[in-house]
DSSP file (Angstrom, degrees, kcal/mol; ACC not computed):
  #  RESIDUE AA STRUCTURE BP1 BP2  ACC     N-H-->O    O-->H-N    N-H-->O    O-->H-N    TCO  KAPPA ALPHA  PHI   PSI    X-CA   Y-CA   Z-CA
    1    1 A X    >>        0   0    0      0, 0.0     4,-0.7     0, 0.0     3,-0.6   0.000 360.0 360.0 360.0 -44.2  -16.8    5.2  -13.8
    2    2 A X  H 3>  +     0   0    0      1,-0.2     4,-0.7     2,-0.2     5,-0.0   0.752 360.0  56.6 -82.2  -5.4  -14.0    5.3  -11.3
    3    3 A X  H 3> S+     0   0    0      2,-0.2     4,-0.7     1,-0.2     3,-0.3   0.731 101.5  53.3 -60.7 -27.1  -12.5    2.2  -12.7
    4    4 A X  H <4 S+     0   0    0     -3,-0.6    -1,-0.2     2,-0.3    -2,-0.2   0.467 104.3  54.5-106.7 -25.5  -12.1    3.6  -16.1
    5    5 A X  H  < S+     0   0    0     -4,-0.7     3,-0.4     1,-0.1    -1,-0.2   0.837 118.2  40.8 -85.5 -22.8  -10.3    6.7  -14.7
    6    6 A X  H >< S+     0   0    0     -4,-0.7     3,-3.0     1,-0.3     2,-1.3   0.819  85.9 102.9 -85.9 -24.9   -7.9    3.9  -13.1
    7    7 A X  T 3< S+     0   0    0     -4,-0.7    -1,-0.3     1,-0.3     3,-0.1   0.143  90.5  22.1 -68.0   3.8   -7.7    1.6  -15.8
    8    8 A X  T 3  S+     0   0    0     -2,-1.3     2,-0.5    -3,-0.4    -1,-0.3  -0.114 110.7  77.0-149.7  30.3   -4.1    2.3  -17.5
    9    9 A X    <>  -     0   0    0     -3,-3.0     4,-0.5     1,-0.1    -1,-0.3  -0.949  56.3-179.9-128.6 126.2   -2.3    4.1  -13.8
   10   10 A X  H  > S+     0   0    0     -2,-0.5     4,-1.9     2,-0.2    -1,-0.1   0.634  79.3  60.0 -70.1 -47.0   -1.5    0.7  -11.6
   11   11 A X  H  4 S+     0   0    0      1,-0.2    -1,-0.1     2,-0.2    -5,-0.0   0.402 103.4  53.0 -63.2  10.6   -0.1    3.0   -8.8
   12   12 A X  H >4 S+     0   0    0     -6,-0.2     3,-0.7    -3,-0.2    -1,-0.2   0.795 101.1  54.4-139.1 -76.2   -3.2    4.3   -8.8
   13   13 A X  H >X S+     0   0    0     -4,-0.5     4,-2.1    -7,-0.3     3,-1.1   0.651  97.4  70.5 -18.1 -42.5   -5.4    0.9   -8.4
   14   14 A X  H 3X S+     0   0    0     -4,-1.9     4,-1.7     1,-0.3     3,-0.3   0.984 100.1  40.6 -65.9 -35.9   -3.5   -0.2   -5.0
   15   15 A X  H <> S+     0   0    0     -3,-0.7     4,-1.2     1,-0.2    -1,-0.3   0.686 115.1  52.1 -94.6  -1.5   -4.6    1.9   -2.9
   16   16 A X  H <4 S+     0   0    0     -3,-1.1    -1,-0.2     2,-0.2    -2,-0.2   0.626 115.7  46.5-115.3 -40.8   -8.3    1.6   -4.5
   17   17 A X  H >X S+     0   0    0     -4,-2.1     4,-2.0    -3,-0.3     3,-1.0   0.860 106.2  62.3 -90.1 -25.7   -8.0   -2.3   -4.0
   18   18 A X  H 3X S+     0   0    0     -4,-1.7     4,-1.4     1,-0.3     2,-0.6   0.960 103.9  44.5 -41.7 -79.2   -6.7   -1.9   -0.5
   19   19 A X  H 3< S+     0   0    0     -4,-1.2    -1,-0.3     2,-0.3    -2,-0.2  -0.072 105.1  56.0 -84.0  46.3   -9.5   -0.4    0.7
   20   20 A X  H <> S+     0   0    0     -3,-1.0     4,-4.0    -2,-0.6     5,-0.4   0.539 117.1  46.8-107.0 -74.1  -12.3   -2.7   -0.9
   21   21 A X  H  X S+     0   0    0     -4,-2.0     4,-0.8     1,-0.3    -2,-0.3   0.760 110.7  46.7 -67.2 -30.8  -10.1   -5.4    1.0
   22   22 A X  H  X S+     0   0    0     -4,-1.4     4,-2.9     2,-0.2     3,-0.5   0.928 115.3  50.8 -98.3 -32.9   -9.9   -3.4    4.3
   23   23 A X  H  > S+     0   0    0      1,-0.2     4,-1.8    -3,-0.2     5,-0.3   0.982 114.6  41.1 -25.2 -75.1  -13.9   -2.8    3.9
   24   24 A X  H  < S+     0   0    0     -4,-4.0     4,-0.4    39,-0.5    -1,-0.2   0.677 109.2  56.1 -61.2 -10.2  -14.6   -6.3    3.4
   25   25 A X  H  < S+     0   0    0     -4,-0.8    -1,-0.2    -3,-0.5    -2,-0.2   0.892 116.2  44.5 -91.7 -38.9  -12.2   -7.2    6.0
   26   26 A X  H  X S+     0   0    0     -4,-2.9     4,-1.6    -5,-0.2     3,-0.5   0.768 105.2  52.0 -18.6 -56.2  -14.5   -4.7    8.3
   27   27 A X  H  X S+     0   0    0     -4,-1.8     4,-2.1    -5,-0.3    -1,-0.2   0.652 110.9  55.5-102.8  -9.8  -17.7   -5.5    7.6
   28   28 A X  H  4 S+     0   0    0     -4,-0.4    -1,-0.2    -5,-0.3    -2,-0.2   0.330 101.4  52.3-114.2  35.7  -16.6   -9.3    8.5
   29   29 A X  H  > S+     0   0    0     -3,-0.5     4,-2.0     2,-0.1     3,-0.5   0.734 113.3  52.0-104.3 -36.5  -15.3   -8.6   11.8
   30   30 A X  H  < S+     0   0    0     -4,-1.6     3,-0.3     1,-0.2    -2,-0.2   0.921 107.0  49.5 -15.8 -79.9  -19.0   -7.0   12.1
   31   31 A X  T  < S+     0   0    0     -4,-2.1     3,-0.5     1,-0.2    -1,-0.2   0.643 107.7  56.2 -52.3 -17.3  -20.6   -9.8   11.0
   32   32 A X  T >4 S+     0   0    0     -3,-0.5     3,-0.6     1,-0.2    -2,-0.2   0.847 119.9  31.0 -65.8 -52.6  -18.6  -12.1   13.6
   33   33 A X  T 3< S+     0   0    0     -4,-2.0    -1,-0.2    -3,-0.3     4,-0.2  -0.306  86.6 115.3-111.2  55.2  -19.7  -10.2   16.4
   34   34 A X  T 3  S+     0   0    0     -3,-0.5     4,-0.3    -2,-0.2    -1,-0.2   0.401  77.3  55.1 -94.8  -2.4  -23.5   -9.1   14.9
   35   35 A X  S <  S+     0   0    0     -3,-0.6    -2,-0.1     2,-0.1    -1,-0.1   0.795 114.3  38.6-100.0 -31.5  -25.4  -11.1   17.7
   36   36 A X  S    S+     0   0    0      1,-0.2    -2,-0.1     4,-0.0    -1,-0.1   0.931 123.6  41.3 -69.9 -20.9  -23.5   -9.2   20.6
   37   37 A X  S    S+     0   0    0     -4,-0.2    -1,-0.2    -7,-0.1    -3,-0.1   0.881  96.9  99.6 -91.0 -26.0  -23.6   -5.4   18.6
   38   38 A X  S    S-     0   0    0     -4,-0.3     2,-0.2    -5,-0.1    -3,-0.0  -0.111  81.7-119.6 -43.7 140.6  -27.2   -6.1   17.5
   39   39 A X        -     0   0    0      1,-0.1    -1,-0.1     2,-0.1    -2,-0.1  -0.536  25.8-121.9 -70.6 158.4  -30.1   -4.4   19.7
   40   40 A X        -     0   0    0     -2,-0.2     2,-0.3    -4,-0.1    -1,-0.1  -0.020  38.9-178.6 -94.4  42.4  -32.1   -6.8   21.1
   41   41 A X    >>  -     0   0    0      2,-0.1     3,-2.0     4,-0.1     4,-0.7  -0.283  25.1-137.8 -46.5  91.9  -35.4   -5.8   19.8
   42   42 A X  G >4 S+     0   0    0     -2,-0.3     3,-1.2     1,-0.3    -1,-0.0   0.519  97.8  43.4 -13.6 -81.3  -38.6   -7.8   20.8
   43   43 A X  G 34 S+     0   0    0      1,-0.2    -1,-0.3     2,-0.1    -2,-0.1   0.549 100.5  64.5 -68.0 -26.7  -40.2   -8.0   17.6
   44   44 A X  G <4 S-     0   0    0     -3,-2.0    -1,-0.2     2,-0.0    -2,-0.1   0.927  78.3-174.5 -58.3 -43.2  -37.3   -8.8   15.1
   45   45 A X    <X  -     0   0    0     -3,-1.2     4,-0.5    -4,-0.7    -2,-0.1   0.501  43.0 -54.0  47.0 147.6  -36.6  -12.1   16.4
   46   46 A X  H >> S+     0   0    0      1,-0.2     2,-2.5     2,-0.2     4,-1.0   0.638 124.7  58.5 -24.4 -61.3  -33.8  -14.3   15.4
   47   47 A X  H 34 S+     0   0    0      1,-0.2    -1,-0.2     2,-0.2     0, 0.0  -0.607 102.8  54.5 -78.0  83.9  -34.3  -14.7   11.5
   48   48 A X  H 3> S+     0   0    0     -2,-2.5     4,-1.7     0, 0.0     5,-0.3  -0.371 109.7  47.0-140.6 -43.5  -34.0  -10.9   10.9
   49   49 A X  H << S+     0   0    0     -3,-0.8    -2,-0.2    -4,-0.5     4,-0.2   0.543 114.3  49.7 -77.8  -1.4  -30.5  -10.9   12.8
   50   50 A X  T  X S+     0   0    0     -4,-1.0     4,-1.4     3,-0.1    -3,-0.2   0.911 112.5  48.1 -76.9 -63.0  -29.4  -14.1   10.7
   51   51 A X  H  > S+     0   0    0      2,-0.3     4,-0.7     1,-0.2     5,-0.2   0.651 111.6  42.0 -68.2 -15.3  -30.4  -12.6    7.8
   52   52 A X  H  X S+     0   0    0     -4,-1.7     4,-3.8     2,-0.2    -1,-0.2   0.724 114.1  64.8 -80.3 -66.5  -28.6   -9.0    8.2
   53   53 A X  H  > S+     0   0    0     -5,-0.3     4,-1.2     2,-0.2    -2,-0.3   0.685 104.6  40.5  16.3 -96.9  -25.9  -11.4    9.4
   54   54 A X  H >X S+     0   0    0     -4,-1.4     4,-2.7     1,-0.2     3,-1.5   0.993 110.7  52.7 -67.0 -65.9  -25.7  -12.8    6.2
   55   55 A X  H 3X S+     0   0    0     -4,-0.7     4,-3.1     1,-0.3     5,-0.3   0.808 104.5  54.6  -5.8 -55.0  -25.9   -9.9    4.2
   56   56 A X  H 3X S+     0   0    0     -4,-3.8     4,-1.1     2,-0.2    -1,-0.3   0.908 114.3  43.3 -77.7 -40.6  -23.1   -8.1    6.0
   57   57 A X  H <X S+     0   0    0     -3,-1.5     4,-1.4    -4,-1.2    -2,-0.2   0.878 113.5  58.1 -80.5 -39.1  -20.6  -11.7    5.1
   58   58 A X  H  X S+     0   0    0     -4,-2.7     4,-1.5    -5,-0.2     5,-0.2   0.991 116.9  30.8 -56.6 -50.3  -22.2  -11.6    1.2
   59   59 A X  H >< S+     0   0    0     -4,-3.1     3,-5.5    -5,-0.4     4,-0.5   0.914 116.2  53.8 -74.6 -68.4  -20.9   -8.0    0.7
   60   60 A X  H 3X S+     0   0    0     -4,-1.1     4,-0.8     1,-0.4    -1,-0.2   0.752 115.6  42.9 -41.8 -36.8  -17.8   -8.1    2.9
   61   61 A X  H 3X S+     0   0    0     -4,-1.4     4,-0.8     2,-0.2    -1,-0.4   0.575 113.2  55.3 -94.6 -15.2  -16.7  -11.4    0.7
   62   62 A X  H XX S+     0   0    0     -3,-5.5     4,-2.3    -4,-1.5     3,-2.0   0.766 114.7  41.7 -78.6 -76.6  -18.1   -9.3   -2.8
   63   63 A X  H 34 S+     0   0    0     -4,-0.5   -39,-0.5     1,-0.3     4,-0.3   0.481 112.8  51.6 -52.7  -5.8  -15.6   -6.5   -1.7
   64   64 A X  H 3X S+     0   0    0     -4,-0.8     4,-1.0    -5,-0.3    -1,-0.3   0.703 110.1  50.1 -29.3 -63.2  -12.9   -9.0   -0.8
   65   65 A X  H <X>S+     0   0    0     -3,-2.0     4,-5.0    -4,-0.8     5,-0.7   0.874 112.2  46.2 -48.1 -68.2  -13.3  -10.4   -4.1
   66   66 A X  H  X5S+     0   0    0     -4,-2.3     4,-0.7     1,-0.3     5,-0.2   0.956 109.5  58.3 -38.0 -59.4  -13.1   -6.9   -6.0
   67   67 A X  H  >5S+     0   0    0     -5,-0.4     4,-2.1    -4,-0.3    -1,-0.3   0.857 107.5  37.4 -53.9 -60.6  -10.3   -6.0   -4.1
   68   68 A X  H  <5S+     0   0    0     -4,-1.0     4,-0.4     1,-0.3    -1,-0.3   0.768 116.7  57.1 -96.4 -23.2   -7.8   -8.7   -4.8
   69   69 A X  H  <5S+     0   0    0     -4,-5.0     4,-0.3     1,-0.2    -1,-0.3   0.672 109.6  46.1 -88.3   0.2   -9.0   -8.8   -8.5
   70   70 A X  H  X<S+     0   0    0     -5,-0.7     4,-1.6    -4,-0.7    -2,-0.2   0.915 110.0  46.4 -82.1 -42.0   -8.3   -5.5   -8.7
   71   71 A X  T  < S+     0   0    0     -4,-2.1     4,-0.2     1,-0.3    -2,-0.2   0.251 113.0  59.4 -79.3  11.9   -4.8   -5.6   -7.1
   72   72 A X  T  > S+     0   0    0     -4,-0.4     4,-1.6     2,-0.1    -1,-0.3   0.444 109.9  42.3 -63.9 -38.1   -4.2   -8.8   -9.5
   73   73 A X  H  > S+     0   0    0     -4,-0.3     4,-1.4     1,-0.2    -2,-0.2   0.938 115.6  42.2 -87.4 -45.9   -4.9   -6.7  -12.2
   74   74 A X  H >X S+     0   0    0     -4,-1.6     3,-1.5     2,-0.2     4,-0.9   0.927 110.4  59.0 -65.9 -56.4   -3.0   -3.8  -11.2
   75   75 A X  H >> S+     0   0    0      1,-0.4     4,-1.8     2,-0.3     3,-0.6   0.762 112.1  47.8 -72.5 -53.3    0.2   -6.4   -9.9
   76   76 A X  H 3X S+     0   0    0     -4,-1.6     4,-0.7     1,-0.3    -1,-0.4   0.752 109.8  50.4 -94.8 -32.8    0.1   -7.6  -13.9
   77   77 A X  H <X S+     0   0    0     -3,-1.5     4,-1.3    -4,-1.4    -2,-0.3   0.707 108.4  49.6 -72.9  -6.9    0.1   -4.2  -15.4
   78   78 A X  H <X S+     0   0    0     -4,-0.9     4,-1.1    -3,-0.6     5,-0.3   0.933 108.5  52.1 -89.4 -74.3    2.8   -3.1  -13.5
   79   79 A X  H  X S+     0   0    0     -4,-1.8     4,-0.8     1,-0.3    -3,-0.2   0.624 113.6  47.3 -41.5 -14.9    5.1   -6.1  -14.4
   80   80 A X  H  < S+     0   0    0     -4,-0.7     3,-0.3     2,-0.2    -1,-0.3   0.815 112.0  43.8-108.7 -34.4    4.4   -5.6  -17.9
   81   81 A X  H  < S+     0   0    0     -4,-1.3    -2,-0.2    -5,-0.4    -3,-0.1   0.831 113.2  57.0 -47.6 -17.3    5.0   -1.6  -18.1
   82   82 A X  H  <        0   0    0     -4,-1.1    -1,-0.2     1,-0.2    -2,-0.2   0.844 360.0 360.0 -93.5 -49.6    8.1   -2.8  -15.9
   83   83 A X     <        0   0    0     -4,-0.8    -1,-0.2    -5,-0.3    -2,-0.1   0.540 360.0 360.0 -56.9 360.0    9.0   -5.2  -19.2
């Protein structure tokens, strides 16, 4: 829904793709340092703190993704309203 409102303003889309990319860039400095920021909880044990772990590097790399194919998108509408 909020794409569709972006979808024909490009000056409008950077700053939208920006912060996808500064999210994802976020949530994998998080996932770098998730065994020191973690609690140490008896019961979880290791494979629960792999697995958030991974979770937290799957999304940060979907929103990564998003992000630069959005600011692709935007980068190519501008250069052709520019033509």
């Amino acid at each position: 829904m909020i794409l569709r409102q972006l979808e024909n303003c490009p000056e409008k889309r950077i700053p939208v793709a920006m912060a996808l990319i500064v999210a994802g860039l976020s949530m994998t400095v998080i996932g770098t340092s998730w065994s020191r920021l973690s609690p140490s909880l008896p019961h979880l044990g290791p494979n629960w703190n792999d697995f958030f772990r991974g979770v937290l590097f799957g999304v940060a790399i979907v929103l990564e993704i998003a992000g630069v194919a959005i600011a692709a998108k935007a980068a190519a509408l501008r250069k052709r309203n520019s033509l």
